[in-house]
VOGU-3710 file (C-alpha; in Angstrom, 3 decimals, decimal comma):
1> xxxxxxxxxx> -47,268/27,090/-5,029  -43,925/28,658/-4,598  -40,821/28,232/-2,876  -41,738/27,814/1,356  -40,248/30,725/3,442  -40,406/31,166/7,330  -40,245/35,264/8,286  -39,402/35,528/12,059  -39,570/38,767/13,181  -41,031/40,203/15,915
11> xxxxxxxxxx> -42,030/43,810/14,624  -45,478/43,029/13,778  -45,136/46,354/10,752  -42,006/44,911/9,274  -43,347/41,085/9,626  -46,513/41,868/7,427  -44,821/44,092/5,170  -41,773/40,978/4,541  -44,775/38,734/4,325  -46,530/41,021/1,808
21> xxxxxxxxxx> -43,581/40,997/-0,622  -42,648/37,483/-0,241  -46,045/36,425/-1,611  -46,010/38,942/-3,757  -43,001/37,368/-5,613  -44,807/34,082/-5,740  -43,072/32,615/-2,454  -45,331/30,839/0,284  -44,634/32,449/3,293  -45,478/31,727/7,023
31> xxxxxxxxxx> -44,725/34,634/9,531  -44,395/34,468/13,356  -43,511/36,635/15,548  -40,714/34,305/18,182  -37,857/31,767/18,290  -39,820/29,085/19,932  -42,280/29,549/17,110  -39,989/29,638/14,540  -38,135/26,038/15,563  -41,384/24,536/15,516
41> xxxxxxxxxx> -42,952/25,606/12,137  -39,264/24,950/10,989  -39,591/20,826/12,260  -43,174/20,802/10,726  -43,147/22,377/7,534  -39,626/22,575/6,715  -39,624/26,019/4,371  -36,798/26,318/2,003  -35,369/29,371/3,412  -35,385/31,057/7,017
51> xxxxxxxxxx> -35,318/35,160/7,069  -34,760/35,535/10,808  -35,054/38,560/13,126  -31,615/38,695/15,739  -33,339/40,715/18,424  -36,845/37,611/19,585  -38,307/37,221/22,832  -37,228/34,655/24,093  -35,116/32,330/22,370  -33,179/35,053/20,147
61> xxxxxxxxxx> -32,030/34,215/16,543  -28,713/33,508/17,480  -30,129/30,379/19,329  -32,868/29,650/16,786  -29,835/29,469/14,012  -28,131/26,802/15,981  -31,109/24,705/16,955  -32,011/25,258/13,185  -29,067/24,123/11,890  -29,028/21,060/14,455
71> xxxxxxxxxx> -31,625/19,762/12,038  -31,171/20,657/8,344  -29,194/22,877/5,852  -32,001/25,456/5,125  -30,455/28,711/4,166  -31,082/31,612/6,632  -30,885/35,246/6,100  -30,394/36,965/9,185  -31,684/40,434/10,279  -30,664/42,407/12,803
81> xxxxxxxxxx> -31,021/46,708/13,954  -26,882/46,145/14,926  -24,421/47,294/12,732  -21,431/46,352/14,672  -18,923/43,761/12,847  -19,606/41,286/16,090  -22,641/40,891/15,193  -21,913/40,214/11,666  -19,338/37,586/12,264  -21,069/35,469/15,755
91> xxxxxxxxxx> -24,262/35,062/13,236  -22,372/33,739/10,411  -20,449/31,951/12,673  -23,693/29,637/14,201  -24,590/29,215/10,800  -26,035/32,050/8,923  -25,892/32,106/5,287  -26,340/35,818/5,226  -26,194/38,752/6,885  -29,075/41,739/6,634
101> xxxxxxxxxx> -29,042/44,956/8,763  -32,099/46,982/9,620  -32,846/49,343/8,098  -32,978/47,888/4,383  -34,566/48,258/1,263  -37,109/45,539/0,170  -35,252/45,297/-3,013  -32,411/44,593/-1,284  -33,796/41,579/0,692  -35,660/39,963/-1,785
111> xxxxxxxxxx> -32,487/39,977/-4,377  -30,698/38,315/-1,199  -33,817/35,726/-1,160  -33,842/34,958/-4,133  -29,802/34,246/-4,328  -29,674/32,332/-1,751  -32,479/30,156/-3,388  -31,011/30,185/-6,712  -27,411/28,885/-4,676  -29,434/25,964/-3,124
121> xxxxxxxxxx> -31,083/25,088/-6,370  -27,297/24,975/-7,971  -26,383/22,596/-5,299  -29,013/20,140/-5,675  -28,742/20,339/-9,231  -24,828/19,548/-9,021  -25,183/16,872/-5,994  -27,592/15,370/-8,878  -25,044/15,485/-11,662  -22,186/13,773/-9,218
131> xxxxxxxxxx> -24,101/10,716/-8,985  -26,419/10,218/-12,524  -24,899/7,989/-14,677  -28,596/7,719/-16,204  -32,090/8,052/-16,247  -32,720/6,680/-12,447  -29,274/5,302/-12,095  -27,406/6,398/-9,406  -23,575/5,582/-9,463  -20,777/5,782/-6,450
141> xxxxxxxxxx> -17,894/4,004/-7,299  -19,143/-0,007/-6,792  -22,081/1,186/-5,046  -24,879/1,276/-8,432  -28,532/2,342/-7,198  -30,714/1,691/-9,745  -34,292/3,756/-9,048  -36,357/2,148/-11,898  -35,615/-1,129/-10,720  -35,142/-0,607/-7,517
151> xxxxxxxxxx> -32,650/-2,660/-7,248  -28,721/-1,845/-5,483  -25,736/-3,514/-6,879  -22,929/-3,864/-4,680  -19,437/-4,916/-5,991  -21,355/-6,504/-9,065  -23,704/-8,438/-6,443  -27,491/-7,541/-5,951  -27,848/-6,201/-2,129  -31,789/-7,321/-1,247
161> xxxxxxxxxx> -33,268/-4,399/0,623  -36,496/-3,742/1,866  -38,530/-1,151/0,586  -37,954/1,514/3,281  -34,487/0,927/3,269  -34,321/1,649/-0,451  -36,278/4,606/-0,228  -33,954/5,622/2,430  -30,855/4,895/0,377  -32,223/7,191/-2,190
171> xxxxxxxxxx> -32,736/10,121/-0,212  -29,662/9,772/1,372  -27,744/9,169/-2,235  -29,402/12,323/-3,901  -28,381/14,826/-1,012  -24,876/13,553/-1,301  -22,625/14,714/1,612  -25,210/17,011/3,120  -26,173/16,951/6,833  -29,705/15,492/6,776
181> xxxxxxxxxx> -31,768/15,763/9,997  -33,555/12,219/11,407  -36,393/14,674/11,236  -36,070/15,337/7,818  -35,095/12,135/6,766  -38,931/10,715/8,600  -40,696/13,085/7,081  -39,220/12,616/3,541  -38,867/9,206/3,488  -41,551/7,869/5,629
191> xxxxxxxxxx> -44,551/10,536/5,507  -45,850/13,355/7,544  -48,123/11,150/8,609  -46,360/8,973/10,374  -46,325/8,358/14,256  -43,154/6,720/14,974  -40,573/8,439/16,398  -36,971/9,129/15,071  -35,226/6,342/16,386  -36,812/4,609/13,449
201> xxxxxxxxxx> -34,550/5,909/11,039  -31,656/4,725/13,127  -32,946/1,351/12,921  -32,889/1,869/9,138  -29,606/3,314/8,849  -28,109/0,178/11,142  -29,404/-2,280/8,613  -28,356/-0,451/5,480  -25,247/-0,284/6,901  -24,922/-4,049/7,872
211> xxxxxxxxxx> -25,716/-4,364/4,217  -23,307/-1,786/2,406  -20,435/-1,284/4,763  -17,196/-2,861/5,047  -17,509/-2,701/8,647  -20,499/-1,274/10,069  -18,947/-0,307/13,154  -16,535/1,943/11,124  -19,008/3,423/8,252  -17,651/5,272/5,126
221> xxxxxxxxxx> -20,573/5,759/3,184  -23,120/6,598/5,784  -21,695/8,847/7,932  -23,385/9,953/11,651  -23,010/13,841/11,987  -23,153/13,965/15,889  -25,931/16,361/17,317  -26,936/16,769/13,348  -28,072/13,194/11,224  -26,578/11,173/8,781
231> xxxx> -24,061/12,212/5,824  -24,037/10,094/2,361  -20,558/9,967/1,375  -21,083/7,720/-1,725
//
């Protein structure tokens, strides 16, 4: 199974036809055809990348950006039929990663697709490098997260955390200094299937931080991105 892409678009011809050559290139695509759809297939499946239409019924793809980006860092390539420069710059501006206008080669989009995938897959792969010290060993400064052991040493002393909170830790530690959703971070951490709500993970991020920061009322390592989640700063 490949990569997970969302196609908004409300042109029921061009929607098939992205879908077509998405799967095509090995890419598991879900299309639909409106922002309200969009925003939830984005909380539920969370796809890797977001091609999304400007001109939706409804809640257009200027608003489905922002809500989007409210809740994770997936890239999104938008389209739009307007050439003008406003356009352009207002999309980018509610965070857009790029910028395709109608009409447009196939080619074309799928070389921005697959770009824009191979950027994200650089990031990970460099957030990765900034903290491996070794096999499973995860290393900020006196902050040591050991995964094989599961085990976090703090200032040479062993901090005893629960299992969720580890698991929690983790996630947060390998997306270093990206804007994680509460969404995301429930899903990942605790399951699809799970029933409890988000607050949850606030719960979890009070504790860890009664456990790792200097003062928990002022944190430096796990960071609240208002409106957005939590940031790990290391």
């Amino acid at each position: 199974m490949g990569e997970r892409i969302l196609v908004v678009e409300d042109e029921a011809g061009l929607r098939e036809a992205l879908a077509y050559n998405l799967n095509r290139e090995g890419f598991t695509v879900e299309a639909v055809e409106d922002g309200t759809s969009a925003i939830g297939s984005a909380q539920r499946k969370m796809p890797d990348l977001v091609v999304l239409d400007l001109m939706l019924p409804g809640i257009d793809g200027f608003e489905v950006c922002r809500r989007l980006r409210k809740q994770s860092n997936v890239p999104i390539l938008m389209l739009t039929a307007r050439a003008e420069e406003i356009d352009r710059v207002v999309g980018l501006e509610v965070g857009a990663d790029d910028y395709l206008t109608k009409p447009f080669s196939m080619r074309e989009l799928l070389a921005r697709v697959k770009s824009l995938l191979r950027r994200v897959r650089m990031i990970r792969e460099e957030t990765r490098a900034e903290g491996e010290t070794g096999a499973g060993v995860l290393e900020f400064g006196e902050l040591v997260i050991d995964e094989s052991r599961r085990e976090v040493v703090l200032r040479g002393q062993v901090v005893p955390l629960k299992p969720r909170e580890f698991d929690l830790l983790v996630f947060l530690a390998r997306h270093r200094r990206q804007v994680l959703s509460r969404e995301l971070l429930l899903q990942s951490v605790w399951g699809w299937d799970y029933t409890g709500g988000s607050r949850t993970v606030d719960v979890h991020v009070r504790w860890l931080r009664e456990k790792l920061e200097v003062d928990p009322s002022h944190p430096s390592r796990l960071v609240t991105v208002r409106g957005a989640g939590y940031r790990f700063e290391g």
